[in-house]
N, C-alpha and C positions, 0 to 999 in steps of 0.2 A: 465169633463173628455172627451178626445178626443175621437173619433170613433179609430184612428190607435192602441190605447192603449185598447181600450173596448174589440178589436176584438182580442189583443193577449190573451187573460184572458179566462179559463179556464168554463166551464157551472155550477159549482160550485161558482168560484170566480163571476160569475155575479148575481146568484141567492142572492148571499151575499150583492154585490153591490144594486143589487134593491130593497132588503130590508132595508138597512141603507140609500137610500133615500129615500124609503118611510118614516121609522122613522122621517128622518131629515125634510122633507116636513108638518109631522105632526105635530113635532115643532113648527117650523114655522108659521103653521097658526094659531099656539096657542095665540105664539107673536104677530101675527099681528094682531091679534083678541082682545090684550090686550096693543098693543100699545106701544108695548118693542122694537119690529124688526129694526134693524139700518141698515140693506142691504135689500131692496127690490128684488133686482136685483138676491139675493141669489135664492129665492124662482124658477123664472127664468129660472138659470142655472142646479138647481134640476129636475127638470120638464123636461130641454132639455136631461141632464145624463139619465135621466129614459126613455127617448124615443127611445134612442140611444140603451142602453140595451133590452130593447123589440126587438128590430129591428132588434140587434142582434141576440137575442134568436129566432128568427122567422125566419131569414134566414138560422139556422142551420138545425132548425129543415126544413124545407123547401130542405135543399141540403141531408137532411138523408133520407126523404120521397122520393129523384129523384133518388140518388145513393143506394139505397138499394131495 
């Protein structure tokens, strides 16, 4: 998921977003764990979505702490 698309998305719809990657990461490491996983590269771009969500949620919250 893109940052331009992360940042239109609502502090509800991201809380949601970070929890179905986290899900989906936990997954994953299950598979890879067991030697199922056929996208490495997934795991990856999981990781980068969830970083970007944080980042997000921190700069919110960061401009509500300056503006209020």
């Amino acid at each position: 998921m893109k940052m331009k698309d992360i940042s239109q998305k609502t502090d509800q719809e991201l809380t949601t977003v970070l929890a179905d990657t986290q899900k989906e990461l936990g997954q994953l490491a299950l598979e890879m764990r067991t030697k199922q996983i056929k996208n490495v590269k997934q795991i990856w771009a999981l990781k980068r979505t969830q970083a970007r969500v944080l980042t997000a949620q921190r700069e919110r919250e960061l401009k509500e702490v300056t503006n209020g």
